[in-house]
C-alpha positions, 0 to 999 in steps of 0.5 A: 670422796670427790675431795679425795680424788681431787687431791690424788689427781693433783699430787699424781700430776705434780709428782710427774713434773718435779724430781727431788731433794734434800735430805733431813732426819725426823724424831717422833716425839710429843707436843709440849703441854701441861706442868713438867716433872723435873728435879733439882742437882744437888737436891737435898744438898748445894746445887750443882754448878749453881753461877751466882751473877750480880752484886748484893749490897744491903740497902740497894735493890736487886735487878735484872743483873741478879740472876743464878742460874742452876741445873736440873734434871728433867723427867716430863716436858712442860711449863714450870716455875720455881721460886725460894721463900723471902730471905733476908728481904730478897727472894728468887723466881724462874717459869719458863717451858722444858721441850725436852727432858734430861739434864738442863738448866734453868735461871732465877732472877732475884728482887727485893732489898737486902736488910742485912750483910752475911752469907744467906742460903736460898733453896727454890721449891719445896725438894730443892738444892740450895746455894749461898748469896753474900750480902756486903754493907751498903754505902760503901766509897764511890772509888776503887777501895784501897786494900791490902791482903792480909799475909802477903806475901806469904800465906793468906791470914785467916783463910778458909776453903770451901767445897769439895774439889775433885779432877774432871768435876766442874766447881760450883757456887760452893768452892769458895776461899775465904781470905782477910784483908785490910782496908785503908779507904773505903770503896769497889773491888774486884779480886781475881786469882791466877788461874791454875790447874785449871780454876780460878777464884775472883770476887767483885764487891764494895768495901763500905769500912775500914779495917781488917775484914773477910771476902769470899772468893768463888772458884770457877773452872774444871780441876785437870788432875789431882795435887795440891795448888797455890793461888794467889788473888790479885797482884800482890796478893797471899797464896792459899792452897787448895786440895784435888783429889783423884777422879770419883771412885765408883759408888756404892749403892744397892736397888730399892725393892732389889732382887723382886719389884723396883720400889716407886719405879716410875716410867713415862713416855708411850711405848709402842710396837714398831715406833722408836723410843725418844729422850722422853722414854724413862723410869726413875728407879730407887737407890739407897747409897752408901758410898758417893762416887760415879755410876753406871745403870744398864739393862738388858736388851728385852723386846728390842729395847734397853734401858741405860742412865750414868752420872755421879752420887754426890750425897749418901742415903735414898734418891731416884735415878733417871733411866733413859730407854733406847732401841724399838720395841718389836711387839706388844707386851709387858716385859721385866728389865734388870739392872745387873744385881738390880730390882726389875721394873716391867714396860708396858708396850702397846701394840701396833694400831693404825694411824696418821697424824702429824702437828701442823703449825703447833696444833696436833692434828690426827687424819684417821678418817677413811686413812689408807696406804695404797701402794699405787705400783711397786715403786710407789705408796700413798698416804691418806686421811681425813680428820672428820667425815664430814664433806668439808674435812681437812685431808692430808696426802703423802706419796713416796717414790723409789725406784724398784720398791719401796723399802725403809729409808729417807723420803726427801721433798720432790724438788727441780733443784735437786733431782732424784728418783726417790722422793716424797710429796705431801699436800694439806688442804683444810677442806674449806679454803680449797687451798693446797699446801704442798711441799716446796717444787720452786724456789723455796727452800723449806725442806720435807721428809718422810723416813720409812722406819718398817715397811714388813710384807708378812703383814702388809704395813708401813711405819714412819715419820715426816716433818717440813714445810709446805707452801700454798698455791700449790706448792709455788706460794709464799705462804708456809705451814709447818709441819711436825711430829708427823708419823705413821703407821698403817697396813698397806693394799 
């Protein structure tokens, strides 16, 4: 093709001008797209670490201040939106887009109007975790309030404690100490304790009457080690005292569908010969727990590959565990992998097959048209393809240089400012516009790499991956694309 000869001409003669560059890692992975798979932390239970920020007072709407942030475990990236059901007047809501999976978390902003003071659970989407708001009365005195805690200064009168408390294990919107205290004038407060072992209770809020009443003060913080702790709210507050125990025993628990086929197991993620598996490589497998505690789940490495996931059982009885692969898969097959007195799930690895394809500017983009690796001589191999046969198709060419041979490793940009003999060189052009986009040769400082993963002789193939930036006019321009995602795999001549 005369399109293809020209670019092939141009990039033979850049790459003679020019020596390279500097260095970046590339991850394969997949384009964001669709609705996301993710589970709460804490589900069916209290959520995990859940912040509860803003006050609540009857009568006053909630605003953008009133948001609680919670954790969750993401299986499949994607859009999402949670939302609990009206209670109380009020309600909360979060969207937003997971661009990868594992542990993470996501905020829900609160609205409406509070009809009534009392604690009030909220659980968002139907298999959610659940976590607590207190609603004060509203109308309470414009100044500071004047209180006294009831106890002080010996032990707090009527408290409660609230939550479980274990050394090395954040506390979350459930460690809450309840304390009374005695009102004289009506108004805000802020109540904060000292800060021992590690944790702190504080509560902000507005006392509307007079009299004996109860607040409820949130712990914050990690316990160090396990014993009994006096804190004291305020300057001259009571002291309760709260109880940590040791570090989480291990769990037990058994593998549903154990010793035959994992009950339910669900993998996602593309498995493919030559091609390293991403965070998005995982299975949920089934447990049934009998005793909370940590955990530890791990596979054997078959064909290449493992599979590993840890963390800790916060409730008893069935739930899934994430799984998450590692390593490269070395040929195409199904294979079993067994947790240790585990059930067994199989994977499904694909063959390798020939491509070109990358993401340009957030579009993915695939030039398996007339693709070919050409090792031009020993020391240097060229990428290229079109999207289409047509005469005015997009192309995109990569050429890689190492003295002596082409071997696995990083390809950085052909670069003045940074000279080497082991470069890459890439250029798009859309077959329309006859413009070049070529990776950076001035002054720019947009970086390009491709990373050679396999490069075998018996057969003849090479696997890898390329991401960075390239600039029009040639290379020399202001005009960038961004180029993602990029990988490769192909038989060489």
């Amino acid at each position: 093709m005369i399109l293809k000869l020209r670019l092939s001409l141009l990039i033979i003669t850049l790459s003679t001008l020019f020596y390279s560059c500097q260095k970046e890692y590339s991850l394969e992975g997949t384009a964001v797209g669709g609705t996301a798979a993710f589970t709460f932390i804490g589900t069916a239970g209290a959520c995990t670490n859940a912040v509860i920020a803003g006050t609540y007072q009857v009568g006053t709407a909630l605003g953008a201040a009133n948001v609680v942030t919670i954790a969750v475990n993401v299986t499949t990236p994607g859009t999402y939106t949670a939302t609990t059901a009206v209670v109380n007047g009020i309600s909360f809501t979060g969207s937003g887009i997971f661009s990868a999976t594992g542990a993470q978390t996501i905020s829900l902003t609160g609205s409406g109007i509070p009809l009534a003071q009392g604690t009030f659970s909220f659980t968002p989407g139907t298999n959610g975790c659940s976590f607590p708001i207190i609603v004060s009365s509203g109308g309470g005195g414009s100044g500071p309030a004047v209180y006294t805690l009831n106890g002080a200064p010996g032990n707090c009168t009527s408290f409660v404690s609230g939550g479980t408390y274990t050394a090395g294990t954040p506390l979350g919107a459930t460690n809450i100490a309840t304390v009374s205290v005695n009102v004289t004038t009506a108004g805000t407060y802020t109540i904060t304790s000292n800060t021992v072992n590690g944790v702190t209770f504080s509560a902000t809020g507005s006392f509307t009457t007079t009299g004996t009443q109860l607040i409820q003060l949130t712990g914050s913080g990690t316990p160090l080690v396990a014993g009994s702790f006096n804190y004291t709210p305020g300057t001259n507050g009571c002291i309760f005292s709260i109880t940590v125990s040791g570090a989480a025993a291990a769990a037990v628990f058994t593998y549903g569908g154990a010793p035959g086929t994992c009950t339910n197991a669900s993998p996602t993620g593309t498995y493919t010969a030559g091609t390293a598996l991403t965070a998005l490589n995982t299975v949920l497998v089934n447990v049934n727990v009998t005793t909370i505690g940590t955990y530890t789940i791990s596979t054997p490495v078959v064909n290449g590959i493992s599979f590993t996931g840890s963390g800790s059982f916060t409730a008893t009885g069935s739930q899934n565990v994430l799984l998450t692969g590692t390593g490269t898969p070395t040929a195409g097959g199904v294979s079993n992998y067994i947790p240790t007195n585990g059930c067994s799930f199989p994977i499904t690895v694909l063959a390798i097959t020939d491509f070109f394809r990358c993401t340009i500017d957030g579009v993915a983009r695939t030039f398996n048209d007339a693709v070919s690796a050409d090792k031009i001589a020993a020391d240097t191999l060229e990428i290229s393809g079109y999207e289409t046969p047509a005469a005015t198709s997009p192309a995109f060419i990569i050429r890689i240089t190492k003295p002596g041979a082409i071997t696995t490793g990083i390809y950085d940009r052909l670069s003045q400012t940074a000279p080497s003999t082991t470069f890459s060189l890439a250029l798009y052009n859309d077959g329309v516009s006859n413009i070049n986009w070529i990776t950076a040769l001035s002054s720019q400082t947009g970086a390009f790499s491709v990373t050679v993963t396999s490069y075998t002789i018996t057969p003849n193939r090479i696997t890898g991956t390329f991401t960075g930036t390239l600039y029009d006019n040639n290379g020399l321009g202001t005009g960038t694309k961004a180029i993602t995602l990029g990988s490769f795999s192909l038989p060489y001549q």
